[in-house]
Structure formats: C-alpha cells, structure tokens
C-alpha positions as CSV (number, residue, x, y, z in Angstrom):
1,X,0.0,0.0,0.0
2,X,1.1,3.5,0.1
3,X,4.2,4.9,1.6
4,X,5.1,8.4,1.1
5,X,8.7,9.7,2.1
6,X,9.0,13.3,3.0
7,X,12.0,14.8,3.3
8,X,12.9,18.5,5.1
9,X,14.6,20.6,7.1
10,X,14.1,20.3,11.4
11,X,10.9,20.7,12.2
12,X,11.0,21.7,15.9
13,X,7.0,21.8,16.5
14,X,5.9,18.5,17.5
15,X,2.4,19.2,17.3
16,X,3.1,20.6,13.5
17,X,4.8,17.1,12.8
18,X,1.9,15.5,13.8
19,X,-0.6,17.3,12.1
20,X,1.3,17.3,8.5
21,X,1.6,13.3,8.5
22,X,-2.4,12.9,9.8
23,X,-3.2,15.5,6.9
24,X,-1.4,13.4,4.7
25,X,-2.5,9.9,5.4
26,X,-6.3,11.8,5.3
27,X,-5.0,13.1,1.7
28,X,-3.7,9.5,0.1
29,X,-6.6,8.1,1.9
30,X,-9.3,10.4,0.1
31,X,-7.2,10.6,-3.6
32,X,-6.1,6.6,-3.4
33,X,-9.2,4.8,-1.3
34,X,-6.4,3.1,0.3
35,X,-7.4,2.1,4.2
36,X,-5.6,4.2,6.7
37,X,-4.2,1.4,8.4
38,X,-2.2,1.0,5.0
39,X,-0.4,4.3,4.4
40,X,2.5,4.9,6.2
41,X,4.2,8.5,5.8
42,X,7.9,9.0,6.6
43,X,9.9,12.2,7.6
44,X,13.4,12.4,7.3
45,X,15.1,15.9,8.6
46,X,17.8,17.0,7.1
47,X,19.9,19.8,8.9
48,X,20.2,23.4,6.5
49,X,24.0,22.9,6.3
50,X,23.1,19.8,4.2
51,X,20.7,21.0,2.5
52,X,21.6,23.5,-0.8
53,X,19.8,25.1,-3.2
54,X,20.9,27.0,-6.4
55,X,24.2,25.7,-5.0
56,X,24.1,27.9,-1.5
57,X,24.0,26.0,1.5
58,X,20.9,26.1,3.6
59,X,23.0,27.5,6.5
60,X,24.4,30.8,4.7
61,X,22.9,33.7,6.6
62,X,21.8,35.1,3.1
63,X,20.3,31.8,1.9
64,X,17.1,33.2,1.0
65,X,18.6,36.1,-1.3
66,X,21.7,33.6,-2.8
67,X,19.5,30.8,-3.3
68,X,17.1,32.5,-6.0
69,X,19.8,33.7,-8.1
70,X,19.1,32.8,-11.7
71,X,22.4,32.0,-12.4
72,X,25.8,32.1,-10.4
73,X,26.8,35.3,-12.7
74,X,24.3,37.3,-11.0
C-alpha cells in the first residue's frame, strides 16, 4: 500500500509534525481509497547545512537572497 517519504529541514514543532503526517494519510486516503491502516508517511530531517539550493547551502545567513539567483553570474 502507500508509503510516502517526506524529506525537510528540522521541524521543531511537534504538534506541527503531527498534524502534516495525519493530513497526509487523510489526503492519500481520500485521492487513493487506500485504508488508513495502510499508508505509512515518513519524515526524514535533514539539517540546513546539508541542504543547498541553487548551490548555497541552507546555512548561509543570506540563503534566501543567494538561493534565488538565476544563475551564479548574478
């Protein structure tokens, strides 16, 4: 049956961890028709320094300016 991987970065709210895997077994559930008792969802954490994105790391303190750049001329 169903098993959908998830991967992020930490995610220090319990209580949001909790409610993003329910609302996701609810969503496969509704789209698939697969019983609940059959979908398993799995998080995997990964920490921002090894994580990159438009080849910054996840840790720069400008990550969210660097990471957007169309091209590494820019």
């Amino acid at each position: 049956m169903p098993f959908i991987h998830i991967t992020t970065w930490k995610m220090n709210n319990e209580e949001q961890v909790k409610g993003m895997l329910e609302d996701i077994t609810h969503a496969v559930h509704k789209n698939t028709g697969a019983p609940l008792d059959k979908i398993s969802v799995a998080v995997t954490e990964v920490a921002p320094n090894r994580w990159a994105d438009a080849g910054v790391v996840g840790s720069e303190p400008d990550f969210p300016v660097k990471s957007r750049r169309l091209n590494y001329e820019e």
